[in-house]
Each structure stands twice: as structure tokens, then as C-alpha cells.
C-alpha positions in Angstrom: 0.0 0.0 0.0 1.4 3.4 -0.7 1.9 5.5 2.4 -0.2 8.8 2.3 0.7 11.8 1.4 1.1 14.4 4.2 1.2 18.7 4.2 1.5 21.2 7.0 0.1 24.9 6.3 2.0 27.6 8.4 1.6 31.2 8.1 4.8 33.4 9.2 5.3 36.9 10.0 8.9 38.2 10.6 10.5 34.5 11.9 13.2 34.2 14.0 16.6 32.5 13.5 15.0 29.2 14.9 12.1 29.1 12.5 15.0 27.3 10.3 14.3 24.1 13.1 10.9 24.4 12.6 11.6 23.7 9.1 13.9 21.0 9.4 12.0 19.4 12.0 9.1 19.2 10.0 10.8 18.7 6.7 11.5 15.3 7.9 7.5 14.7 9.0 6.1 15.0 6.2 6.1 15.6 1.7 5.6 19.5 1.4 5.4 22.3 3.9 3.4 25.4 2.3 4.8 28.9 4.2 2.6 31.9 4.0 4.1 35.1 4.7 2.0 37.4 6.1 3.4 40.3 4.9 4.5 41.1 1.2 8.0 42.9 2.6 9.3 39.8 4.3 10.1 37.2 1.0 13.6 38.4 0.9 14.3 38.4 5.0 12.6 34.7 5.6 15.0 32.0 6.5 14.2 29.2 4.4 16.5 27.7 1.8 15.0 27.1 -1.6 13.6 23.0 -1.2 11.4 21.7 -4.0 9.3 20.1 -0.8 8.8 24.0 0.6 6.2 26.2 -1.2 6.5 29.9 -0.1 3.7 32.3 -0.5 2.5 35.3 -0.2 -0.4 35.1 2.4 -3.9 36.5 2.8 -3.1 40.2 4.0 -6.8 42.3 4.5 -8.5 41.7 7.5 -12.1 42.4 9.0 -11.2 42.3 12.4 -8.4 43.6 14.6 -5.7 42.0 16.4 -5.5 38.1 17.3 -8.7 37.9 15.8 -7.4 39.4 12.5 -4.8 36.9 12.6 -6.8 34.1 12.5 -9.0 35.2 9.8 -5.6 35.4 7.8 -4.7 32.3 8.5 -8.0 30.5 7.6 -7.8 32.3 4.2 -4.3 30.6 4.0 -5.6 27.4 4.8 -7.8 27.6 2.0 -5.5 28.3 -0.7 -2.7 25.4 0.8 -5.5 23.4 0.3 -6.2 24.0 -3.2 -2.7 23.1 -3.8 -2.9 20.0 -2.0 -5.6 18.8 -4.5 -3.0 20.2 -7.4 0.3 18.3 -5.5 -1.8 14.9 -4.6 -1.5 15.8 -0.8 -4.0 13.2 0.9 -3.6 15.1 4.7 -3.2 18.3 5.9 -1.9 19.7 9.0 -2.3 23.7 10.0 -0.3 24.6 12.6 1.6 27.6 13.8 5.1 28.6 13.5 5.6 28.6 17.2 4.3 24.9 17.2 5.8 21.9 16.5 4.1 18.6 15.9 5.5 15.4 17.5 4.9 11.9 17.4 7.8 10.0 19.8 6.3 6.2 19.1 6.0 5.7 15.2 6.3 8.0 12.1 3.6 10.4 11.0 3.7 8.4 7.7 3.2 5.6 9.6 0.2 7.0 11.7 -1.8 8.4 8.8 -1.3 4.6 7.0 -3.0 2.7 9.8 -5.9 5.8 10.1 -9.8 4.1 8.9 -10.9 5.3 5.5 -14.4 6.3 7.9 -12.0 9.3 9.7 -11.8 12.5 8.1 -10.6 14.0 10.6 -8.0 14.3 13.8 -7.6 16.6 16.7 -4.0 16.6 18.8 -3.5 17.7 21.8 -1.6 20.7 22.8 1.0 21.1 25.5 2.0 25.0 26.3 5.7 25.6 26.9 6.8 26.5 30.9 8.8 29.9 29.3 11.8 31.4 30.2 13.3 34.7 29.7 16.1 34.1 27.3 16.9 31.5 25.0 19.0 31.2 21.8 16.7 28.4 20.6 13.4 27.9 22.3 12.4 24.6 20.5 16.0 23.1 21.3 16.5 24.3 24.5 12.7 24.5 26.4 11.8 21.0 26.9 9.1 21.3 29.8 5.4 22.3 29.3 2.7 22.5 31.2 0.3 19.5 30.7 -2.9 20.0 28.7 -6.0 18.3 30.7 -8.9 19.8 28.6 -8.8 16.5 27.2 -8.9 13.9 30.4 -10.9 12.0 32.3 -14.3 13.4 33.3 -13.5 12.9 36.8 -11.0 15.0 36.3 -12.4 17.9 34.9 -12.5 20.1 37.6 -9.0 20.0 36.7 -8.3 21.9 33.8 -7.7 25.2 34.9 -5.5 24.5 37.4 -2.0 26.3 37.8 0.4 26.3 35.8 -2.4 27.7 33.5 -2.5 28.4 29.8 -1.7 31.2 28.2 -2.9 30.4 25.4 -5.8 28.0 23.6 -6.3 24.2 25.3 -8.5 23.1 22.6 -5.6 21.5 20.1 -4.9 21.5 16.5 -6.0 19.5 13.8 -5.2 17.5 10.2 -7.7 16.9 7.6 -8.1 14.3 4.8 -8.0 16.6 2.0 -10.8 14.8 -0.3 -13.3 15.6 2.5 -12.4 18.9 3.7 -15.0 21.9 3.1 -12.7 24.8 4.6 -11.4 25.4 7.8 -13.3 25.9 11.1 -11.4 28.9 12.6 -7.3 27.7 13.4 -8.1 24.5 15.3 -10.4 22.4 13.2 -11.7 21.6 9.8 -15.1 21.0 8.0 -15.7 17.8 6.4 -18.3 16.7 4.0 -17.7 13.0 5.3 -16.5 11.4 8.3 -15.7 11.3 11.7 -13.2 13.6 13.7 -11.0 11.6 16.1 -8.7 12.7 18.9 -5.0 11.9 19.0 -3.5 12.1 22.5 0.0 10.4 21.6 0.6 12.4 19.0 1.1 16.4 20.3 1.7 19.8 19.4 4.2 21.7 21.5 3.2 25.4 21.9 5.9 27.4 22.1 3.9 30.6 23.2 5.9 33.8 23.9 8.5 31.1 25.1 11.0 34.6 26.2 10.8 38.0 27.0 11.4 38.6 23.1 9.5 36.5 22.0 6.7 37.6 23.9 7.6 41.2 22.8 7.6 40.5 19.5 4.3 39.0 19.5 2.9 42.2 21.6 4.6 44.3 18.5 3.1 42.3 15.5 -0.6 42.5 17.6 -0.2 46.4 18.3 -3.8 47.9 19.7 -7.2 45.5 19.1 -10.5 45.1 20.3 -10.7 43.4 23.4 -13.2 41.3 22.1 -13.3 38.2 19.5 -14.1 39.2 16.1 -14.6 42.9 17.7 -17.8 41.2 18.7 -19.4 43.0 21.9 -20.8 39.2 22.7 -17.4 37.7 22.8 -15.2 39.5 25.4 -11.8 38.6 25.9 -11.9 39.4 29.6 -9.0 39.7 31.6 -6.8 37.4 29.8 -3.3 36.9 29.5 -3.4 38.8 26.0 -5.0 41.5 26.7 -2.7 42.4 29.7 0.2 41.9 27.6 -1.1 44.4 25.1 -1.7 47.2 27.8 1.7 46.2 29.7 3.3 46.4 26.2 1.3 49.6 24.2 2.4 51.4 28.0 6.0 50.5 27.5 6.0 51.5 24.3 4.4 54.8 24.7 6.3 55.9 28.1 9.8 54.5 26.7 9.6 52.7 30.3 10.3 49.0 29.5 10.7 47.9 33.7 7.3 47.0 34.0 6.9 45.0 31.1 10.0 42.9 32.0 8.3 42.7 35.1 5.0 41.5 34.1 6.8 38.8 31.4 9.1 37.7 34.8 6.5 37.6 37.2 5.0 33.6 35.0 8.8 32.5 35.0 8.5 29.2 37.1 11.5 28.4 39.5 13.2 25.4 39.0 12.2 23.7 42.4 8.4 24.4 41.5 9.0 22.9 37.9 10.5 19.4 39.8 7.8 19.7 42.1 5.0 19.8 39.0 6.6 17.4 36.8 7.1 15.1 39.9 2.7 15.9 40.5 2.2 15.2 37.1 1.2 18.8 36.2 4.1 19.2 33.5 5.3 17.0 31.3 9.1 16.8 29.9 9.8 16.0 26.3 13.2 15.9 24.5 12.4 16.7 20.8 15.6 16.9 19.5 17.3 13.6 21.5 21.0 13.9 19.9 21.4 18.1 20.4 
């Protein structure tokens, strides 16, 4: 039987030095990677070497809504044109995930996984783990190899559960590949639409966020935001409340505007987990440790 065919859709803006592990991490996952810069300007500044297996774009760019929420909508317009190429380049799966994600499967190949998948399932939810930070690091996905366990996805006796520290920063809900003959579109960033089929969910196979893994990272991802709507899809029914993004944004557009950067070193410091604490939690079962890259 011929193994399947496999794709992951990534849109970029401005990536950093270690966006070149992304690539080779995933290079080695699957047949084509299709990178959507979001923003015209950055073609000649993005780190990738020219692959026949890498398809560089130039990524949806007008958005409806502000902020996070623009973001998204960009992305889902991306997701839509890598899968029209995945009809053109004979991709049977596709993958969406983000370019501070990376996908990982420690027991068998991803070729291997999608091969054994039932011709009834159309499509598969991972589960995410979210990265205990730090405030400097030369390479987050070599060098961070803690995260804070994902248990949206447990037992129901364990439910009461999920928010518990070390929280989330960001989403809890995972990230998702689609067989490409069934797919309508996407459903916002973490799922698709299929005409056919059932959705699955894969709990061996993860996706490590790397979410504002250091203090620049974190900045830069306050910078690229800039001022939004503190509410999804600038919809009045849909506030963001007081989440970790929208402090960051005031922290940051305050830092900006007084030229006063304490605070928001501060702020960024103050979710830093001590190295006792992170023994403690792994030791609980609250974090979990994975080492990605096993020879560096």
C-alpha cells in the first residue's frame, strides 16, 4: 500500500533565526510544507533555503477584524488556498499549525500513523501542550523541553481540573489534520469541516506550543498584535476578559508609549517558574518533559 501523502500549512510573520528548526524538523515529518508570509515585505528576509518540498507564498493580508482575531481570519484564508494546492500536488492530509508549534509523534512515524488511520475518519484533533517559558533563549524549541500538561482533554472525573495552575496562556483546545478529499474549509485555526466522516482525537501524538517562550518573543508577538478590540471578532458578545493577552497588550502599548520597559520585563518575569516548582510539577504530574531533538 502506498503511504499517504502528508502537508502542514503555516503562516509566518517576521521568523526568527530558529524558524529554520521548525523547518527541518518538520521537513523530515512529512512531503511539502506550504509557508505563508504574512506580509509582502518579508520574501527576501525569511529563513528558508529554496527546497522543492517547501512552497512559499505570499499570504492572505486584508483583515475584517483587529488583532489576534485578524490573525486568524488570515490564516484561515491561507488554509484555504494550501489546500487547493494540496488537490494540485496529490496531498491526501493536511496539518495547520503555527510557527511557534511543533508537531510530535515519539512512538511511530507520522507516515506511519496516517497509514493505519480508517478510510471512515476525516478528521484528527492533537492535543496541545504549552511551553513552561523562560526569559532568554538562543533556541526555544531546542533548548525549552518542559510544558505544562494539557487536561482539557482527560478524564471526566478529572475535569475540575483543567484550569488548574500552571495555567494556559494560550488555547487548550488543540490542532487538527484533515483528509484533503473531505475537507470543506477550515473551522477557525483549530479544526476543519468535512463533507464526510468522523473527527478523532490523537492524545500520543502532540503539538508543542511554544507561546511567547522569552521576553522577546513575547515582545515581538505584543509588537506584530499592536492595539485591538478586546473582544473576539470585535464582537461585543465575545469578550476577551482579563486574559493573559490583553494584559500583555496594555503592559506592552504602556512600555512603548512611556519608553519605560521595567514594568513589562516585570509582568513577562513575574510567570517565570523556579526550577524547584517545575521538579515539584513534573514530579505531581502537572508538566510534562519531552526531549524533541534527542542527539542536540
Amino acid at each position: 500500500m502506498t503511504p499517504p501523502t502528508i502537508a502542514i500549512v503555516c503562516t509566518v510573520r517576521n521568523p526568527s533565526p530558529s524558524f529554520t528548526t521548525w523547518i527541518h524538523h518538520h521537513s523530515q515529518l512529512v512531503d511539502r510544507l506550504y509557508i505563508c508570509l504574512d506580509g509582502p515585505t518579508e520574501v527576501a528576509s525569511t529563513p528558508i533555503k529554496t527546497d522543492p518540498a517547501i512552497s512559499i507564498f505570499i499570504g492572505a493580508h486584508k483583515s475584517e477584524f483587529s488583532g489576534p482575531s485578524g490573525v486568524m481570519q488570515r490564516q484561515c484564508k491561507n488554509v484555504m488556498h494550501a489546500l487547493t494546492q494540496c488537490v494540485d500536488d496529490g496531498i491526501d492530509w493536511l496539518i495547520h499549525i503555527d510557527s511557534d508549534e511543533l508537531i510530535y509523534s515519539p512512538e511511530q512515524s507520522l507516515k506511519s500513523y496516517f497509514s493505519q488511520i480508517d478510510l471512515a475518519i476525516s478528521c484528527v484533533r492533537f492535543i496541545n501542550h504549552e511551553v513552561v517559558n523562560t526569559y532568554t533563549a538562543e533556541d526555544p524549541f531546542k533548548e525549552l523541553k518542559v510544558f505544562k500538561k494539557n487536561q482539557l482533554f482527560v478524564m471526566a472525573e478529572e475535569e475540575s481540573q483543567v484550569m488548574e495552575y500552571p495555567f494556559f496562556f494560550g488555547y487548550m483546545n488543540g490542532k487538527s489534520a484533515v483528509r484533503v478529499e473531505q475537507c470543506i474549509g477550515p473551522s477557525g485555526v483549530h479544526a476543519f469541516e468535512v463533507r464526510n466522516g468522523e473527527v478523532v482525537l490523537e492524545q500520543e501524538i502532540c503539538i508543542l506550543h511554544y507561546l511567547s517562550a522569552t521576553y522577546n518573543d513575547w515582545l515581538k508577538k505584543c509588537a506584530e498584535l499592536g492595539e485591538f478590540n478586546s473582544f473576539w471578532f470585535d464582537d461585543l458578545q465575545q469578550p476577551m476578559y482579563k486574559s493573559f493577552l490583553v494584559a500583555s497588550r496594555d503592559i506592552y502599548l504602556h512600555a512603548r508609549q512611556s519608553g519605560n520597559w521595567i514594568a513589562a520585563s516585570d509582568f513577562y518575569s513575574q510567570f517565570l517558574i523556579a526550577e524547584p516548582e517545575i521538579k515539584n510539577l513534573l514530579e505531581k504530574g502537572k508538566l510534562l518533559h519531552f526531549n524533541v531533538f534527542n542527539g542536540d
